[in-house]
N, C-alpha and C positions, 0 to 999 in steps of 0.2 A: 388821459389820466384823470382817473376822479379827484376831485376837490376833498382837501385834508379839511377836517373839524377841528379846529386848535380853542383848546380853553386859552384866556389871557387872563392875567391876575396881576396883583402887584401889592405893597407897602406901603403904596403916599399913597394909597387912596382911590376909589373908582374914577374920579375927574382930573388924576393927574397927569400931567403934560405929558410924561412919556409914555403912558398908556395909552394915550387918545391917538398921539402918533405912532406907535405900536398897532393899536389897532386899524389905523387907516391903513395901513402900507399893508399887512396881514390880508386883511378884507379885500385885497384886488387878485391874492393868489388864493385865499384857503376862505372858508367857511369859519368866520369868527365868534365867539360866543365868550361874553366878557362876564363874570363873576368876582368882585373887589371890593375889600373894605370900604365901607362908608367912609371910612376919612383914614388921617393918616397911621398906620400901625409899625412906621420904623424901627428896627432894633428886637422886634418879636420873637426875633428865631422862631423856632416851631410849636411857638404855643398853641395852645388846644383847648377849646372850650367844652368841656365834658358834663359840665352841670349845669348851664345857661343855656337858653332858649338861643335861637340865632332869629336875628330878624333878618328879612328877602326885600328888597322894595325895588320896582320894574323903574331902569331909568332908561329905556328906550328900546329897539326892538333886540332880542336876544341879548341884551344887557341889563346885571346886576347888583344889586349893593348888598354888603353881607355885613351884620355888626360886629360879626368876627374879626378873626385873626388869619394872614395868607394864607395859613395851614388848611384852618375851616372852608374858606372859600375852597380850594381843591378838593378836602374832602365831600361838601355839599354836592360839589359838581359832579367828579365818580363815581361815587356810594349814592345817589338818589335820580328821582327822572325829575328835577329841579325846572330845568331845560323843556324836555319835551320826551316820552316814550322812545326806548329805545336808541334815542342817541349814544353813538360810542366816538369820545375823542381818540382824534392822533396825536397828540402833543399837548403839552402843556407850557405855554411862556408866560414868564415870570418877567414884567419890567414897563417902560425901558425904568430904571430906578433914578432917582434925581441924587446922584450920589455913587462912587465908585463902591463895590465891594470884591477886592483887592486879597489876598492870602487870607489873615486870621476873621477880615470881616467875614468871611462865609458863616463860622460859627454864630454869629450874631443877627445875620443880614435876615429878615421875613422873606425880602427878595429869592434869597438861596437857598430857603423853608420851602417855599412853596413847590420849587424846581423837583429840589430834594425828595416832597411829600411824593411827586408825580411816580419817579422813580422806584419810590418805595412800592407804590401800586402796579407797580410796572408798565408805565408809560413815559416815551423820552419825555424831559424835565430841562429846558433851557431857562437860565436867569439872565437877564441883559442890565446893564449897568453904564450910568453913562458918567465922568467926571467934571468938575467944572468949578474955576476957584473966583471966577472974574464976575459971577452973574450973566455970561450971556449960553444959555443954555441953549444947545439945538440938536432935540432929538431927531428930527427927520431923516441924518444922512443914517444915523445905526441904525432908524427902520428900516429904511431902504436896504441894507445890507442884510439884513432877518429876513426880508420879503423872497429880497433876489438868492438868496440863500439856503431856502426853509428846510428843503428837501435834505441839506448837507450837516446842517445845522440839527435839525432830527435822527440823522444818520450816526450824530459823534456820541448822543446818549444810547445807555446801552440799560439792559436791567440789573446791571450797577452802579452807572455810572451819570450823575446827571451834568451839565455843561454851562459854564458860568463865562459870559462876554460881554468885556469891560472897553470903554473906549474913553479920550477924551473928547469934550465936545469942539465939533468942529462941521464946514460943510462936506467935507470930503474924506475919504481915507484911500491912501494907495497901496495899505499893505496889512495883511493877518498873519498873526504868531503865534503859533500854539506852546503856552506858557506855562512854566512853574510858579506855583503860588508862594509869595513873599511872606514876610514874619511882619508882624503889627504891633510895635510898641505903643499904645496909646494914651503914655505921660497922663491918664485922668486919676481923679481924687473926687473927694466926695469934702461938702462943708458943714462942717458940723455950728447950727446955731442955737442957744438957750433961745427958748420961747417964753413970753409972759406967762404962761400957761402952765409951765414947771418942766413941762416935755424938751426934749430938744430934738430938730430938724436934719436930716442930711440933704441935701443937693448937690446933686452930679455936676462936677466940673470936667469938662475937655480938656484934656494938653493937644501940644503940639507933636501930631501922629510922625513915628519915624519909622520908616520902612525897609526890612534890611531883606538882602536873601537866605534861602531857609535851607540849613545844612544838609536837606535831604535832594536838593536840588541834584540834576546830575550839572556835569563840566559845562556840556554846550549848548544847556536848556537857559532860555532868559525868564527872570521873573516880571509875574504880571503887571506888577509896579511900572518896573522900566519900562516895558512895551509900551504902555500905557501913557507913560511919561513921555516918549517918544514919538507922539501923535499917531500911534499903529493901533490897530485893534486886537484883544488881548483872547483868547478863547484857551478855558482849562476846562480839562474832564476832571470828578471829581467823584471820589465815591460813596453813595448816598449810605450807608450803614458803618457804622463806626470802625475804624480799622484798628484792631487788638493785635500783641506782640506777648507771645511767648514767656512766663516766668523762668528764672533760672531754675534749672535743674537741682543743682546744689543747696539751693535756697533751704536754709532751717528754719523751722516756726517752732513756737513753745506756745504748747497748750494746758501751762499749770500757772494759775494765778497766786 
């Protein structure tokens, strides 16, 4: 069997730790070609840079830095021969992220943007996530599960559907759960301060995230939280284009002001 082309991308950044271990473990099964923000773009969701120039700069063989946004990097990489003539990827992974994204983070995560964008162009889209509350971060055992995996792991996005695998960090894992995505209270506020200046400031405050399960959950699906929480690794399909629900029939509008 011939060797898959996988683009890798990510959020923290072209140098970040779980890219680099992403890409090593990648690189022994598939044909790796790395396109990633020059630094960190956490929280981007699917921004798009439409009227800025993007700058490329070569940081090693088939690896790149983009000024962009995750989105940008995928889009560079599909839509252009960036790469090289005629290259056509098989997948697109997104990660590994220094940082879970867990139920409502999807909507937020670059990580789950970038996955996402792939899908949208019609190529599986995996985002990988890893958790970690202690500082001792170790992505190598999720690489190693993406590596020995890839084939299957390619297999669960569909051209709907892209695939988001959450773990906490650790050397080992003995067990995978294919998961309902959890609800995300994120207790934050914004501080509003008077400036000398006459202006006044906001700055994003964090609370303390509470995680609950989400009412669309079925009986005997667990949420990715728990899994997650649980030392298992957490893998949700999820579907890349907005999913829309039906107005009431009965529904009356008034169109006289």
């Amino acid at each position: 069997m011939s060797r898959k082309n996988i683009l890798i991308t990510n959020d923290d950044g072209v140098n970040g730790e779980g890219l680099l271990a992403l890409e090593k473990s990648l690189s022994a099964v598939a044909n790796v070609f790395v396109l990633a923000p020059d630094s960190n773009r956490s929280a981007v969701s699917s921004h798009l840079n439409m009227n800025a120039a993007l700058k490329f700069v070569e940081c090693g063989k088939n690896r790149l830095s983009c000024s962009g946004s995750p989105v940008d990097c995928v889009l560079a990489a599909l839509k252009s021969e960036l790469f090289e003539r005629g290259l056509k990827f098989d997948a697109v992974f997104s990660g590994i992220n220094k940082g879970a994204n867990l139920g409502t983070d999807v909507v937020y995560s670059g990580t789950c943007a970038a996955a996402r964008q792939a899908v949208l162009y019609k190529l599986p889209g995996i985002a990988v996530s890893l958790e970690c509350f202690d500082d001792s971060w170790k992505f190598s055992a999720l690489a190693e599960f993406c590596a020995k995996n890839l084939e299957k792991l390619i297999s669960l996005s569909t051209s709907e559907l892209f695939v988001s695998v959450n773990a906490y960090s650790s050397d080992k894992y003995n067990e995978v759960v294919y998961s309902a995505l959890s609800v995300r209270d994120y207790r934050d506020s914004v501080d509003i301060l008077e400036a000398p200046d006459g202006n006044r400031y906001g700055f994003f405050k964090g609370g303390n995230i509470q995680s609950s399960e989400s009412p669309r959950k079925l009986k005997n699906e667990a949420s990715d939280y728990a899994v997650v929480n649980d030392g298992k690794i957490s893998i949700s399909r999820i579907f890349a284009e907005p999913y829309y629900e039906h107005c009431p029939a009965d529904l009356e509008l008034s169109f006289s002001f």
